[in-house]
C-alpha positions as CSV (number, residue, x, y, z in Angstrom):
1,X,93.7,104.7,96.5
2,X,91.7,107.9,96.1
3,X,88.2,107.8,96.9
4,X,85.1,109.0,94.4
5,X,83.3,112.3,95.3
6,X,79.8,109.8,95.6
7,X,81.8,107.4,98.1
8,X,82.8,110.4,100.1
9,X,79.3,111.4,100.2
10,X,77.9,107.8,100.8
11,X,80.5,107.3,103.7
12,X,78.9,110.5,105.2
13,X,75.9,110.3,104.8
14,X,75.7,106.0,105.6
15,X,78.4,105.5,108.5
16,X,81.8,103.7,108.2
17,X,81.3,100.2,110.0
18,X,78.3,97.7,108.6
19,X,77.0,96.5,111.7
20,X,74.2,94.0,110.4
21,X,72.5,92.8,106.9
22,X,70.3,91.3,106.2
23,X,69.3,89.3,102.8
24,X,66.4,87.8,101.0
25,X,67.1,85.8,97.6
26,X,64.8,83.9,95.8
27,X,64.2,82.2,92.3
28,X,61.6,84.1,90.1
29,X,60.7,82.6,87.0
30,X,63.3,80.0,86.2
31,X,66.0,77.9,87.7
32,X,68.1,78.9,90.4
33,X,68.5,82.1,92.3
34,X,67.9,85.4,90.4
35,X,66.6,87.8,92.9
36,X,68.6,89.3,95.7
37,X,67.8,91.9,98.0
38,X,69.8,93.3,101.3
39,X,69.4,95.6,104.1
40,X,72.9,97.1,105.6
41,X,72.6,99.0,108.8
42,X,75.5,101.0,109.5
43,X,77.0,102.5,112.6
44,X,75.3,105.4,112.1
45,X,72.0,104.3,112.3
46,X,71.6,104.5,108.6
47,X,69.9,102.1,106.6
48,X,71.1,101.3,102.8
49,X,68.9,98.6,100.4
50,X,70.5,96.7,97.8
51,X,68.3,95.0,95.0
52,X,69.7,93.3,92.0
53,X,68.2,90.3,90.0
């Protein structure tokens, strides 16, 4: 499978190997979990943030 010209660039500039995450979630505003946040270190040293609700 080829890769994309941005997950070329993410691979350089992030690392290869995920070496730890960490997550938050939480409910905001209603039932159930709808808020979701992560930190992913890589090998690299690199740090990436996810957010998504």
């Amino acid at each position: 499978m080829a890769r994309s010209a941005a997950s070329s660039r993410c691979t350089i500039l992030c690392g290869v190997e995920v070496i730890a995450v960490s997550d938050v979630t939480r409910c905001v505003i209603g039932d159930g979990i709808n808020f979701i946040t992560a930190t992913l270190e890589f090998d690299t040293g690199a740090v990436g943030v996810m957010i998504t609700n």
